[in-house]
VOGU-3710 file (C-alpha; in Angstrom, 3 decimals, decimal comma):
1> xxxxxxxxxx> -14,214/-11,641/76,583  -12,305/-14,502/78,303  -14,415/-15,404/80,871  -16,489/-18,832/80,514  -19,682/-17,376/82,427  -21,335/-14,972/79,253  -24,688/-16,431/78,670  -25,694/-13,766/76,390  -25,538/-12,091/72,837  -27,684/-8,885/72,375
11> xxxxxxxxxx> -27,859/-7,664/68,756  -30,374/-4,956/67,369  -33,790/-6,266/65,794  -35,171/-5,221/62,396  -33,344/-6,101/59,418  -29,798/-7,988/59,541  -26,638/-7,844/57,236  -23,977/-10,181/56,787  -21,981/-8,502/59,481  -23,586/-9,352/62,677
21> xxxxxxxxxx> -25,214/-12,864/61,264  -21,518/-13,909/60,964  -20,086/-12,161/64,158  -22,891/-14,211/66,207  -21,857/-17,246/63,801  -18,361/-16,417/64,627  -18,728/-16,575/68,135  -20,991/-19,479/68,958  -18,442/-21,308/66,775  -15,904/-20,581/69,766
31> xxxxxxxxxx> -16,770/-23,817/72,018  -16,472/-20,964/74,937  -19,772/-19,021/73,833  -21,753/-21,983/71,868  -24,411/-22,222/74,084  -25,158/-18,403/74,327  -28,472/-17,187/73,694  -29,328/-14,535/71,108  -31,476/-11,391/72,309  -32,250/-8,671/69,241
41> xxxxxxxxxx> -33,626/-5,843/70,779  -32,741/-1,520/70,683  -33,535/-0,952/74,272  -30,879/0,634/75,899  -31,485/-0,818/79,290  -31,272/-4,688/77,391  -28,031/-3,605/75,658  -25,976/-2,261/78,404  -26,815/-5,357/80,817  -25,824/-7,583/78,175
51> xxxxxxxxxx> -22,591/-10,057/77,932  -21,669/-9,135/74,716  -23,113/-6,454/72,037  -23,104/-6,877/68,429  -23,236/-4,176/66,249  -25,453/-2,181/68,007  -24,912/0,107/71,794  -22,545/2,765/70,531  -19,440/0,928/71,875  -15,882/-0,755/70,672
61> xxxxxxxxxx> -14,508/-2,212/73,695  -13,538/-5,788/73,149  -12,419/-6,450/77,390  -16,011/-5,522/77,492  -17,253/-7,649/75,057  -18,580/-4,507/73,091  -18,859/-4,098/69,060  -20,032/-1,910/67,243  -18,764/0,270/64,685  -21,464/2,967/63,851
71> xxxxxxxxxx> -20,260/5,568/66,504  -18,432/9,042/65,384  -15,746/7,875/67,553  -14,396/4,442/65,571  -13,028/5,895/62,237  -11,412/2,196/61,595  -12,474/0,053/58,637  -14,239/-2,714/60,308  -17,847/-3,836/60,489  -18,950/-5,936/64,002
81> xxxxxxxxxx> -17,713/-9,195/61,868  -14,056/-7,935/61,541  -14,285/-6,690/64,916  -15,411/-10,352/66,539  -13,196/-11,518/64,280  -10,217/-9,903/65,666  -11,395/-10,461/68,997  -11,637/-13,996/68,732  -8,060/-14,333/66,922  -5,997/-11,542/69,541
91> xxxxxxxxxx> -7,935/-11,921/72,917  -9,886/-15,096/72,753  -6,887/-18,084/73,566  -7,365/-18,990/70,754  -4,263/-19,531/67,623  -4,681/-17,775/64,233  -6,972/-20,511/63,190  -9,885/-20,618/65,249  -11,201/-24,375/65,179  -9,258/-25,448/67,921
101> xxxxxxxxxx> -7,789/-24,674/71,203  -3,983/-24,262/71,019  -3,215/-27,186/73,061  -4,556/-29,530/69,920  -2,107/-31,181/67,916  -3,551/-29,034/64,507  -3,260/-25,966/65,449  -1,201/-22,957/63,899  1,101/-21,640/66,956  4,363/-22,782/68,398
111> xxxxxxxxxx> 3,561/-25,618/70,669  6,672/-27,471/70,097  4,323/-30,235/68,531  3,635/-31,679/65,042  1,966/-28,502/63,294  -0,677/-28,257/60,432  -0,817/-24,541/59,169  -4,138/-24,286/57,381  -4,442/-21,391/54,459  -6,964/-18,633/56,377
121> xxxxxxxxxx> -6,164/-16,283/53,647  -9,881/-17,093/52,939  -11,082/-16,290/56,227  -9,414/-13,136/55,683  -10,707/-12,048/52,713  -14,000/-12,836/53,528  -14,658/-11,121/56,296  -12,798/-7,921/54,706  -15,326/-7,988/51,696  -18,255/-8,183/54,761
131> xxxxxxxxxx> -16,643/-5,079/56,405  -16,518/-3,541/53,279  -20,154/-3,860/52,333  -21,471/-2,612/55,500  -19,955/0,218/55,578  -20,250/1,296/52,296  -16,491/0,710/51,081  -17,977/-1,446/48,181  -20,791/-3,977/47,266  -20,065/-7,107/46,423
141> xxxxxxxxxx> -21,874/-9,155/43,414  -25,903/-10,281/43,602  -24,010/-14,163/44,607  -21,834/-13,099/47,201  -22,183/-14,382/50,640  -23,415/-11,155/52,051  -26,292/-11,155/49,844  -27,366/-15,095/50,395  -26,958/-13,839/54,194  -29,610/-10,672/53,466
151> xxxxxxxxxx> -32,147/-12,701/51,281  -32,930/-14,935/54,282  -34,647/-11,389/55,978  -38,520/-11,423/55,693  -41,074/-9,077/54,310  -42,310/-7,668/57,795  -38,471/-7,159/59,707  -40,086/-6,591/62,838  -42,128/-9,955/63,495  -41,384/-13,305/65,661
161> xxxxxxxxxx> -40,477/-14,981/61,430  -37,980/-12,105/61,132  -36,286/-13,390/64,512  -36,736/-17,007/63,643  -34,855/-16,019/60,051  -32,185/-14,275/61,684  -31,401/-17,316/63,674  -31,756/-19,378/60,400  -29,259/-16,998/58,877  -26,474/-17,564/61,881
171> xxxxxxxxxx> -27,017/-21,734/61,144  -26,500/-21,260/57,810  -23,693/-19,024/58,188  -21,727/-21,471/61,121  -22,282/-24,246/58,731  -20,216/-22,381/56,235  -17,638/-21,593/58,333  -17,568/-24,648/60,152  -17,159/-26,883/56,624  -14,877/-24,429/55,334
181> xxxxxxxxxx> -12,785/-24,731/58,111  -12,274/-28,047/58,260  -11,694/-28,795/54,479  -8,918/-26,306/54,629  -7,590/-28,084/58,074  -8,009/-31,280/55,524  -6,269/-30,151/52,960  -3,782/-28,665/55,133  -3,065/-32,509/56,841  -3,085/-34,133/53,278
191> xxxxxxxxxx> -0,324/-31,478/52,326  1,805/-32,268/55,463  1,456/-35,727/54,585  2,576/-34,918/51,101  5,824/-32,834/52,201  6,670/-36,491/53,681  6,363/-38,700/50,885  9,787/-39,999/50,058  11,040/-39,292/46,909  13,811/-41,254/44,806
201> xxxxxxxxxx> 15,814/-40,678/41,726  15,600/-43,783/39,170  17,866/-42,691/36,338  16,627/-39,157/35,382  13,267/-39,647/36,398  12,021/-38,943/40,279  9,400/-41,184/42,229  7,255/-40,664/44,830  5,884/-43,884/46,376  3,062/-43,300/49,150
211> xxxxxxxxxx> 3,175/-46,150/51,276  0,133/-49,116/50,872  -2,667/-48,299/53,655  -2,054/-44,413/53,598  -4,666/-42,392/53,101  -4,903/-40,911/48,963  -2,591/-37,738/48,076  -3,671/-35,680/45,014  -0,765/-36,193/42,799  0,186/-32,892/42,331
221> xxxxxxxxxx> 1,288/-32,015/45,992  3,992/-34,509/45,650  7,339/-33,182/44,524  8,237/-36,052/42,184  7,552/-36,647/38,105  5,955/-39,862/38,855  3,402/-40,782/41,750  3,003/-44,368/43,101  -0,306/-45,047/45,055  -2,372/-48,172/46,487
231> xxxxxxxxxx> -5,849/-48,362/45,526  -8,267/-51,013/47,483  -11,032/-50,458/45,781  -9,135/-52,245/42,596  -5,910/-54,096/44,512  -3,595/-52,818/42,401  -0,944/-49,934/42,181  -2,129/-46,310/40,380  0,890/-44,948/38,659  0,826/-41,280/37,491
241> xxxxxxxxxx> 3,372/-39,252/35,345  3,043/-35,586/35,310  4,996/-35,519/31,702  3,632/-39,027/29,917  6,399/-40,643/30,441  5,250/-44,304/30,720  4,504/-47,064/27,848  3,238/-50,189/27,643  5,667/-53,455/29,706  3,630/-56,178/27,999
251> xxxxxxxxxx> 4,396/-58,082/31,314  1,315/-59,398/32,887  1,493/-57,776/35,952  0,511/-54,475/33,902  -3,222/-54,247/33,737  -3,531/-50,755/31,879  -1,204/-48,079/30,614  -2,658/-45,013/28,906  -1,961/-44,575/25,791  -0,626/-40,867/26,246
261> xxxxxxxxxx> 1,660/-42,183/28,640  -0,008/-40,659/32,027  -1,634/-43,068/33,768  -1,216/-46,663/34,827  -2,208/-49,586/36,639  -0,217/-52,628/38,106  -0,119/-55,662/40,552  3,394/-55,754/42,392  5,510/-58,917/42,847  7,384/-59,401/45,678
271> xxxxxxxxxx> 6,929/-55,640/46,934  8,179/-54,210/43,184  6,094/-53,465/40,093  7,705/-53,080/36,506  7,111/-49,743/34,698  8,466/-48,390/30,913  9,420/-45,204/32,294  11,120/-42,665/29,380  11,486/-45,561/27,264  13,047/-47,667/29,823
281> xxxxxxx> 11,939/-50,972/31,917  12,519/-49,732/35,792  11,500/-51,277/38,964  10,130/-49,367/41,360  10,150/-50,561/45,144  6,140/-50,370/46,689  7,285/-52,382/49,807
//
């Protein structure tokens, strides 16, 4: 399963199920195995010669790139996703979240470096619902990714279309993956960046200021009652406050405060800008 020299996928022809789509998805996601090719055959003579099996051949043996999971003699819970899955995540060099190499900065395992811990819970629970369809633990509902995987089979399962829709099937399923995975690496980084965010006390009140030229931070990953952020697009300073605490200055440096007390937006002079905050005029530092 390590080596760099496997060329080829064999998986069994007819129709296909979420379970080996996303197990070939899966692993022509892995940079390693991205330019495999995809055989779908039964013949027995095809499937032992092949680099690595997919839910078909009778075998579990991930050092020899073999799964399947319809033998007597696996009694586990898996389908040939959760199996890949595994593989990929135990054997394959690869940390506990699979988009990149461990020797990238954003990756999930020790390296000593700056660390972005994405939430895989997803991951997770996705491919135990796929598991669980296939082998008849439970089915999942008529809008569930398994079934958007199925409805791409064809009338006549054993034509060239039905081979061509498979393929279709593993594009649309890496595509999935692939954006899912990095919005949640996102929105891991833009949490990280959050954790940072200084945050001050001014009177009873606290204030998180993200620094001019930083990219935007939804509001409510920062830890303080009142969020200070640049916008370009206008030039001026959003203000936020979680509990309405702000009112109308009157100064001219405020262009608009919400009149429920949430939302504001101001111009800064000399590296401040003047708020009403709880009743009270405060400067806050933007510098």
């Amino acid at each position: 399963m390590n080596t760099l020299t496997k060329t080829e996928i064999v998986t069994h022809n007819g129709i296909f199920h979420a379970d080996e789509v996303t197990a070939v998805a899966l692993l022509k996601l892995d940079e390693r195995f991205e330019n495999i090719s995809i055989v779908r055959t039964r013949d027995a003579d095809v499937i032992a010669s092949a680099d690595i099996a997919v839910d078909v051949g009778g075998v579990y043996d991930v050092n020899k790139g073999r799964f399947d999971h319809h033998q007597h003699s696996y009694t586990g819970p898996m389908s040939s996703a959760g199996m890949v899955y595994e593989a990929l995540h135990q054997y394959g060099g690869y940390c506990d979240y699979m988009s990149s190499p461990c020797s990238e900065l954003w990756c999930t395992c020790d390296t000593g470096m700056t660390t972005i811990r994405p939430d895989i819970s997803w991951e997770r629970d996705l491919i135990k619902e796929i598991d669980e369809q296939d082998t008849g633990a439970k089915r999942n509902p008529d809008n569930h990714y398994c079934q958007v995987i199925s409805s791409f089979n064809t009338i006549d399962i054993y034509s060239k279309a039905q081979d061509e829709a498979f393929d279709e099937a593993v594009e649309f399923a890496m595509g999935y993956w692939s954006r899912k995975r990095a919005k949640a690496l996102h929105e891991a980084k833009i949490a990280y960046r959050a954790s940072n965010i200084k945050v001050m006390e001014i009177g009873e009140v606290t204030v998180g200021v993200v620094p001019k030229g930083e990219e935007f931070i939804p509001n409510q990953l920062i830890k303080a009652e009142i969020v200070v952020q640049w916008d370009d697009n206008q030039s001026n300073w959003m203000v936020n406050s979680k509990s309405n605490l702000l009112a109308p200055t009157g100064y001219a440096t405020e262009e608009f405060c919400h009149k429920a007390g949430f939302a504001g937006r101001y111009l800064d002079k000399e590296g401040e800008i003047d708020l009403k905050v709880n009743k009270v005029n405060t400067k806050i530092l933007v510098r």
